[in-house]
BAVODO-237910 format. One record per residue (C-alpha): x, y, z; residue in one letter. Coordinates in Angstrom, 3 decimals, padded with zeros to 6 digits. Layout:
         px         py         pz   r
          X          Y          Z   a
...
! end
This chain:
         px         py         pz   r
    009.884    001.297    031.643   x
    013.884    002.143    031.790   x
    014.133   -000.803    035.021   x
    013.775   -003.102    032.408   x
    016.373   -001.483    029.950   x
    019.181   -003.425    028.781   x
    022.829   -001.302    029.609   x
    025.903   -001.913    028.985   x
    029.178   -000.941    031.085   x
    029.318    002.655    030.131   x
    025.968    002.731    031.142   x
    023.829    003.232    027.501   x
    020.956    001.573    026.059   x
    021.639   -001.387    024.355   x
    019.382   -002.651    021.657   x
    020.005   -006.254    020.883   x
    023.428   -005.863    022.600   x
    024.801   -002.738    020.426   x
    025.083    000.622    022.080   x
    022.230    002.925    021.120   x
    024.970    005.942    021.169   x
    026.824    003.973    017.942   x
    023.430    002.822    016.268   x
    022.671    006.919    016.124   x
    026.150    007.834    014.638   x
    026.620    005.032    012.593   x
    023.376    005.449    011.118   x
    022.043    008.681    011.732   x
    018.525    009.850    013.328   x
    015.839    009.345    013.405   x
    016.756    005.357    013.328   x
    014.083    003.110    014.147   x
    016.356   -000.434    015.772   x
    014.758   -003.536    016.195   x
    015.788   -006.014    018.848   x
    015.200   -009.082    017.111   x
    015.165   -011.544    020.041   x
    012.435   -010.047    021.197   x
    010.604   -010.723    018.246   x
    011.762   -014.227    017.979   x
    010.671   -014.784    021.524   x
    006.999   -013.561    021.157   x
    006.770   -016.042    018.551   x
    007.693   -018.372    020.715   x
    005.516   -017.516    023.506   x
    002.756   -017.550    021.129   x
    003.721   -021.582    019.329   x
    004.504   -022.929    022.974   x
    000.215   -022.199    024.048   x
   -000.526   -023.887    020.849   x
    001.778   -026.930    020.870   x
    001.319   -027.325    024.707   x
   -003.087   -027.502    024.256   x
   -002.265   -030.047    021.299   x
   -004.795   -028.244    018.564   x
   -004.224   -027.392    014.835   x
   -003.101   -024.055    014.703   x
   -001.990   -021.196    012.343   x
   -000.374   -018.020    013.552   x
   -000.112   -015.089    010.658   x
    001.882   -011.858    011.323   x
   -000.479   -008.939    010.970   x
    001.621   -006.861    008.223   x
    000.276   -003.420    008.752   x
    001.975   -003.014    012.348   x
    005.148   -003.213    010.406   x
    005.581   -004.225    006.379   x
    009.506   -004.722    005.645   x
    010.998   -007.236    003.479   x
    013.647   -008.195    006.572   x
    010.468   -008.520    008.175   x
    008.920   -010.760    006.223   x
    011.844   -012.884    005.826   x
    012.388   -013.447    010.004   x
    008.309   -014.670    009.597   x
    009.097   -016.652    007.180   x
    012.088   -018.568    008.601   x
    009.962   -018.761    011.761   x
    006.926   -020.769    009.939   x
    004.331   -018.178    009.999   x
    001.536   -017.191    007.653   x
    001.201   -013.205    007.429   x
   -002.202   -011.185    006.369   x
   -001.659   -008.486    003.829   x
   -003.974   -005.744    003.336   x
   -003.370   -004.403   -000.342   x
   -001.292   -004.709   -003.408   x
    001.281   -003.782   -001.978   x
    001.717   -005.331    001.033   x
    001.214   -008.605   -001.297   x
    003.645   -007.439   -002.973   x
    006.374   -007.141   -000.547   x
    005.224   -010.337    001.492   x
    005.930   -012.406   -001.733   x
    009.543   -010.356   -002.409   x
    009.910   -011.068    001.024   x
    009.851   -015.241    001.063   x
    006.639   -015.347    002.161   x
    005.343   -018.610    000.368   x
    001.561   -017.840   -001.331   x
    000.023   -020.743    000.492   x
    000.501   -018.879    003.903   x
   -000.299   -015.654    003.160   x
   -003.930   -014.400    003.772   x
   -005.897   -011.317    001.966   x
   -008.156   -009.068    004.361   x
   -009.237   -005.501    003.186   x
   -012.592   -003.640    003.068   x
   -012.407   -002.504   -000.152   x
   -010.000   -004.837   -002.146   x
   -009.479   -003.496   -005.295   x
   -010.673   -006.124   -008.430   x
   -007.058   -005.820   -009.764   x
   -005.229   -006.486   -005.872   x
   -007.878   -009.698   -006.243   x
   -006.809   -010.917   -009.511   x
   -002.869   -010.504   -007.817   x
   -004.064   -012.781   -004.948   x
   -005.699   -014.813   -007.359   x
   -002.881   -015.394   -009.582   x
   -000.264   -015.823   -007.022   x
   -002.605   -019.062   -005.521   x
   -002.256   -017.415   -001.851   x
   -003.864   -019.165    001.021   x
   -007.193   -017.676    001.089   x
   -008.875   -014.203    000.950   x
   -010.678   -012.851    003.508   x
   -014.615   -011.963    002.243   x
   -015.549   -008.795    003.524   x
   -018.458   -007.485    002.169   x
   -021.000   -008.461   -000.424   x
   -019.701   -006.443   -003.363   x
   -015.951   -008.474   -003.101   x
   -018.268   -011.771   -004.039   x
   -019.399   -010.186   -006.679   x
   -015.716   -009.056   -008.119   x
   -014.324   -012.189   -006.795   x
   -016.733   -014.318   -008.634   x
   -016.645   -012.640   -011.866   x
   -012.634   -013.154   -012.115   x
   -012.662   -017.092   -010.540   x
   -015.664   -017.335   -014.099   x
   -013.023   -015.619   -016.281   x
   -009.830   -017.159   -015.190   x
   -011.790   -020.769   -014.807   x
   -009.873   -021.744   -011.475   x
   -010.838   -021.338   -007.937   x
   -009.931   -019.719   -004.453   x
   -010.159   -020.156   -000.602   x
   -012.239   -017.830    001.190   x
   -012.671   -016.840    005.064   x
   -015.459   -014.852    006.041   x
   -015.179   -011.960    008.305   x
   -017.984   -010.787    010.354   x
   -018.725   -008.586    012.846   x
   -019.574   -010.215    016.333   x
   -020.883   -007.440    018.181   x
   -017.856   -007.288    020.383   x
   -016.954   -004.217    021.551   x
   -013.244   -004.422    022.933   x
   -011.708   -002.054    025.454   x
   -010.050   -000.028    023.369   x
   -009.630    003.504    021.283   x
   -012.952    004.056    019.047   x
   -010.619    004.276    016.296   x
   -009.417    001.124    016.477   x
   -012.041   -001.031    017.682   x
   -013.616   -003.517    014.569   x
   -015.177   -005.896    016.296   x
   -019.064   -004.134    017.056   x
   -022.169   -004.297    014.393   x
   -021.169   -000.610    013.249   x
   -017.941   -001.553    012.332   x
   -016.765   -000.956    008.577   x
   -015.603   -004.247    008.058   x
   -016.602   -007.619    007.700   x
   -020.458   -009.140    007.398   x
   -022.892   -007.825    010.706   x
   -023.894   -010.900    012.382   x
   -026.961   -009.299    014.491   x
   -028.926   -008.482    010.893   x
   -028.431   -011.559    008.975   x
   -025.916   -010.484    006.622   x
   -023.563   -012.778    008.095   x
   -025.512   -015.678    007.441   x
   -026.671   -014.693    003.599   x
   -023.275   -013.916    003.122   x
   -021.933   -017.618    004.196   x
   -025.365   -019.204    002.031   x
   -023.955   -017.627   -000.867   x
   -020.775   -018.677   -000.731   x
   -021.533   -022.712    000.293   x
   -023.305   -022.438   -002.830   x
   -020.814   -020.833   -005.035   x
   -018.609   -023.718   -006.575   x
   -015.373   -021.442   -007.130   x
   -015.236   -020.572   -003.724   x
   -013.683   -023.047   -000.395   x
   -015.072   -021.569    002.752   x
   -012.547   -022.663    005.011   x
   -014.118   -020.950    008.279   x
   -015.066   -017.722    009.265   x
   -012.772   -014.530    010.663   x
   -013.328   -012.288    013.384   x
   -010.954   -009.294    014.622   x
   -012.639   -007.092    017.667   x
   -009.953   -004.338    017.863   x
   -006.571   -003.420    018.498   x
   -004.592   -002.914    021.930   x
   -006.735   -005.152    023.991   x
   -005.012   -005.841    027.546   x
   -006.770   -008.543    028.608   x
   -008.709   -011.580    027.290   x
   -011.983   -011.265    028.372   x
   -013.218   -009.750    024.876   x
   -011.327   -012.570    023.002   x
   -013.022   -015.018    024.871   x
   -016.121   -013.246    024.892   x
   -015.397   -013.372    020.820   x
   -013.986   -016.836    020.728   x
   -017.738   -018.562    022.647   x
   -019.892   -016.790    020.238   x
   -018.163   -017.366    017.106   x
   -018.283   -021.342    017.862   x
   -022.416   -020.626    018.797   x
   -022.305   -019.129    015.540   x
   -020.548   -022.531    013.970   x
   -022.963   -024.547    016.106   x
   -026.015   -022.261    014.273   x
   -024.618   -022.397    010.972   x
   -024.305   -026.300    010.855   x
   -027.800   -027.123    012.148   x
   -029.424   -024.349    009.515   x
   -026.460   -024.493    006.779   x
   -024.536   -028.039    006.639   x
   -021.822   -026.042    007.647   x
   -018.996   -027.050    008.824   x
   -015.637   -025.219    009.540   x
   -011.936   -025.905    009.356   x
   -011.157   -022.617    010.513   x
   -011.697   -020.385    013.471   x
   -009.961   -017.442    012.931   x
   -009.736   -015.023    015.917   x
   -007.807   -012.300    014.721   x
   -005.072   -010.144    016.677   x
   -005.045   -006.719    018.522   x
   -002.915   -008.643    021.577   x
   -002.221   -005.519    023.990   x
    001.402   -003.940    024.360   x
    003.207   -002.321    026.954   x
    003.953    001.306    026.004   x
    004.416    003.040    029.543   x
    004.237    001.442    033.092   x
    000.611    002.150    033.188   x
   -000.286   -000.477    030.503   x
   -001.047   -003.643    032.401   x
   -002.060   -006.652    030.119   x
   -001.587   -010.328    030.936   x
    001.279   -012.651    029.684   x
    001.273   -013.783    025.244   x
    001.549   -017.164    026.408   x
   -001.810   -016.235    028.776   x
   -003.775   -014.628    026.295   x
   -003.285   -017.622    023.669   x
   -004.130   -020.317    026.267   x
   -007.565   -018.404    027.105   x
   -008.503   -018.167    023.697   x
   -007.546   -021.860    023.179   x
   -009.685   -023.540    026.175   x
   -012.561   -021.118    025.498   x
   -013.061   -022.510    021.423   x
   -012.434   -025.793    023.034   x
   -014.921   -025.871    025.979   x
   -017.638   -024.519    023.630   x
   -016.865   -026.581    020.866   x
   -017.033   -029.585    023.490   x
   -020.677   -027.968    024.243   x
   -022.075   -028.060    021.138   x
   -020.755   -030.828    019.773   x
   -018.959   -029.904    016.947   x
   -015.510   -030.920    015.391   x
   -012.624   -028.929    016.680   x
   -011.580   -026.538    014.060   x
   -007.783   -025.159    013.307   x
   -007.199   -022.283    015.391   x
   -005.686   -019.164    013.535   x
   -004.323   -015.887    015.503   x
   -002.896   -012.697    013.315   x
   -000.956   -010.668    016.023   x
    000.682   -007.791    014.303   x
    001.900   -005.182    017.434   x
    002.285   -008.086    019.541   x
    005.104   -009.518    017.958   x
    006.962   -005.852    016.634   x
    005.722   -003.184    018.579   x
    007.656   -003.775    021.796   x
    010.866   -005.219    020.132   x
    011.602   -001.011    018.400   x
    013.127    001.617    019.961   x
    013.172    004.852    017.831   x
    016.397    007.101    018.604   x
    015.876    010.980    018.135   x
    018.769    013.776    018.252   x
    017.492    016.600    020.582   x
    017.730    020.104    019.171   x
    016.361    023.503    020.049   x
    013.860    024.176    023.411   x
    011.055    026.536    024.332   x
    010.849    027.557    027.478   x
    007.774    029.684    028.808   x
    007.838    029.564    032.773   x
    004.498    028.765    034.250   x
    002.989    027.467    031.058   x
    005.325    025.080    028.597   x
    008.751    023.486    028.257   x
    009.175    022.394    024.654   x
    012.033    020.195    024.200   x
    012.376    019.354    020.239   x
    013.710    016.880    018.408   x
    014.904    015.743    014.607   x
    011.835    013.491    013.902   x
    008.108    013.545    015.233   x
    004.559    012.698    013.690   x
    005.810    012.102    009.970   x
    007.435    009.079    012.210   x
    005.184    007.914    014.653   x
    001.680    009.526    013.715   x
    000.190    007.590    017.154   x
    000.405    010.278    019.561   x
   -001.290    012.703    017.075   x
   -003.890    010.253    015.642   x
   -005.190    007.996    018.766   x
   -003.873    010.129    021.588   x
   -001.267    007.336    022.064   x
    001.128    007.464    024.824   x
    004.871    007.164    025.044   x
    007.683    007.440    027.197   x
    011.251    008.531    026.748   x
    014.788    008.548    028.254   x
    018.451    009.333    027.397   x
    019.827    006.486    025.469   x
    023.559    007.640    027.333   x
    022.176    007.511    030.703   x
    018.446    005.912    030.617   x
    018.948    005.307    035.103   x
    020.126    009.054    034.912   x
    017.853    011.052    037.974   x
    014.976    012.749    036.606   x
    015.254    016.793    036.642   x
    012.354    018.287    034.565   x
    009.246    017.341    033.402   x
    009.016    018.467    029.264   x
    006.868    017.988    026.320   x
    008.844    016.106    023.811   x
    007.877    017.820    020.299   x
    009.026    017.033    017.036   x
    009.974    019.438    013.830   x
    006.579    019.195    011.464   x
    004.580    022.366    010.965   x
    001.741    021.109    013.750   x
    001.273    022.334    016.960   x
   -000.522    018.278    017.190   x
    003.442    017.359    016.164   x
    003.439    015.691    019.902   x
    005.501    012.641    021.027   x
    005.050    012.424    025.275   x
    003.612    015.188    026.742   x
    004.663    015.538    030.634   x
    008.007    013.642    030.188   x
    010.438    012.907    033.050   x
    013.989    013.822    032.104   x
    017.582    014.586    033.248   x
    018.807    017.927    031.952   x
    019.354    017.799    028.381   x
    021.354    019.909    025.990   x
    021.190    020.219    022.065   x
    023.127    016.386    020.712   x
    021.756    014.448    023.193   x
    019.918    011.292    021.749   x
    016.631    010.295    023.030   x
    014.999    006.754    023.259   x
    011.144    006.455    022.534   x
    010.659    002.413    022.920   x
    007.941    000.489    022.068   x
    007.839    001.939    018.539   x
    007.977   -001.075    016.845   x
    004.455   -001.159    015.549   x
    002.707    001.579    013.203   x
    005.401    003.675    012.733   x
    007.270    003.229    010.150   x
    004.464    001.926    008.032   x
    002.361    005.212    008.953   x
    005.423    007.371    008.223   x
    005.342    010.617    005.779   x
    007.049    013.086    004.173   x
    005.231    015.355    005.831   x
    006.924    019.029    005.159   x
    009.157    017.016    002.791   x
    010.976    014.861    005.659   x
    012.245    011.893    004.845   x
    011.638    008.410    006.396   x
    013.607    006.908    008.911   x
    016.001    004.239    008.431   x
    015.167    001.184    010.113   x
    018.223   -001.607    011.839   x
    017.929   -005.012    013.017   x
    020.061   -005.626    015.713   x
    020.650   -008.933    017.559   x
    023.450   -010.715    019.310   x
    025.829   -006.990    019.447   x
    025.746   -007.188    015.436   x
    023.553   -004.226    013.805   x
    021.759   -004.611    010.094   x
    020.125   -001.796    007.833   x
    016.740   -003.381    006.899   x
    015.358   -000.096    005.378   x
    017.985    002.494    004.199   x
    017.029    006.416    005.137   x
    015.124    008.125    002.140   x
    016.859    010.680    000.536   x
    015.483    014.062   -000.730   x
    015.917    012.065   -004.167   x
    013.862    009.583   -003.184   x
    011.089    011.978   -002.245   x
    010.819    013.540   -005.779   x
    011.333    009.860   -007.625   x
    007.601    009.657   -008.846   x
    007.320    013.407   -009.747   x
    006.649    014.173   -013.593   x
    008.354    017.675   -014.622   x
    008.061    017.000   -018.656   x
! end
């Protein structure tokens, strides 16, 4: 990926025009730096399919690839929704700007006090996802005598090209209502008939780190047959088709996935060709990409320290951060690549596996990494880290989490300020 690097005259990475050299001594490592015109310009891609096909539309950031008040606020001034997860991303996506009306709740297990947050703070609409979540939901709309927006999430039996870990979309899934056994459909009964509930539409999500839109569209044509069922047997009638996110993301020149703008503009004709088919009224179209918009903006900047070197078998180069970081490598197998942030066009002299300092021999960040000859100081670039790091970081072996910088237009911002050992022992009762 370095041919598409950004340098400047000396030669070093630039992220969002500041040297990556100053970023690591100005803020220390492991630094996680956001280029934010990057961000702004998937958004961008993504509104320009939209606007240019003419349909009602609603894009919400996907908080889990990467929950940050700074984060929140750039969504925000951009006119997005987002979709929280818990409490706590609730939380921080209302401290954040977010305004209640865009924000969506999804979860598998929301808690019945994270509902009565939602509930309270009038957000746009929670996302059912099982039967038990009526139930709670239900009982607190009787006790606080108001109402609520719902979506409901089912499973289409779409099984996306993608890691088992990560892939929702099939009738095994753990989330969301299974359309193939008529849950789907008992679910929806229930909640036409429930007067403290507006179904809006139904949500689908078929995985993460899909390169190309087949399985959305695959998704999008059987979700409207499902609309098209659901009226004739129901009265139903949806404002809302919501397809989700898990847009694909370059991570190494292997990964090969299709434009933002081209995977919106699929999705788009296929809900309105079927629609068309069935006759049925166009409903708004909603997208939640989370990765798509962070992941690829991120580079994470390490310090390099010691090296193992066992001739015929392994060449462990190590540096100051690893899987209490970026837990992708270890969890899904996830791959990387990495350069020298002083000389990223630098000739390639060794091929290492680029470890980090936790007590696990799984502590991995690239295996069978391309490098120039390093020494202890140097600073390495890991890009594309933009996206389930930070909010998947640990302290792991009592490390601390990285700082995180926003950097745009040769001006650099701490977001996210580097825990201290402090910090670590804040909630820790000794009385």
């Amino acid at each position: 990926m370095t041919e598409a690097l950004e340098v400047n005259q000396a030669g070093h990475l630039t992220i969002g025009g500041v040297d990556a050299l100053k970023l690591a001594e100005e803020y220390g490592t492991p630094v996680i730096a956001y280029d934010v015109s990057k961000i702004k310009q998937q958004i961008a891609d993504f509104k320009k399919a939209f606007i240019e096909a003419g349909v009602d539309y609603k894009i919400s950031y996907a908080s889990k690839a990467f929950s940050a008040l700074a984060m929140y606020r750039l969504v925000a001034d951009a006119g997005l929704g987002c979709d929280v997860v818990s409490g706590g991303e609730l939380y921080a996506a209302l401290k954040g700007g977010m305004s209640p009306a865009d924000i969506e709740f999804h979860g598998n297990n929301k808690l019945p006090a994270e509902l009565e947050m939602a509930v309270d703070s009038q957000i746009g609409c929670i996302v059912i996802d099982n039967f038990q979540e009526i139930k709670f939901l239900d009982k607190l709309l009787r006790r606080k005598h108001t109402t609520a927006n719902v979506v409901l999430r089912v499973t289409p039996g779409i099984e996306a090209e993608t890691h088992k870990y990560i892939s929702t979309g099939q009738s095994n899934s753990k989330f969301g209502f299974d359309v193939q056994s008529g849950q789907a459909k008992e679910a929806l009964a229930s909640l036409i008939k429930n007067p403290r509930m507006n179904v809006e539409g139904i949500h689908c999500h078929i995985g993460s780190q899909i390169f190309q839109a087949r399985g959305f569209v695959m998704a999008a044509q059987k979700m409207v047959d499902l609309l098209k069922e659901w009226r004739d047997e129901l009265g139903f009638e949806a404002q809302v088709l919501n397809l989700g996110g898990g847009f694909g993301i370059r991570y190494t020149k292997d990964d090969q996935m299709i434009a933002t703008e081209d995977f919106a503009k699929d999705i788009i004709a296929a809900v309105k060709e079927r629609v068309a088919v069935h006759g049925l009224k166009l409903p708004a179209i909603w997208i939640e990409p989370g990765r798509a918009l962070a992941g690829e903006a991120a580079t994470t900047l390490y310090t390099v320290g010691s090296r193992k070197d066992v001739d015929g078998v392994c060449h462990f180069l190590a540096v100051d951060g690893g899987m209490g970081d970026n837990i992708r490598p270890a969890l899904y197998q996830a791959k990387y690549e990495a350069f020298l942030a002083e000389k990223p066009h630098a000739i390639n002299e060794q091929i290492v596996t680029v470890v980090g300092k936790y007590c696990e021999s799984g502590d991995v960040l690239v295996r069978d990494c391309p490098l120039p000859n390093t020494k202890p100081g140097d600073i390495l670039a890991m890009p594309a880290t933009g996206a389930y790091g930070y909010t998947m970081a640990s302290n792991y072996n009592r490390n601390p989490r990285p700082a995180v910088v926003f950097c745009e237009d040769g001006h650099s911002k701490l977001v996210v300020r580097r825990e201290t050992f402090e910090d670590m022992l804040a909630c820790e009762v000794t009385e």
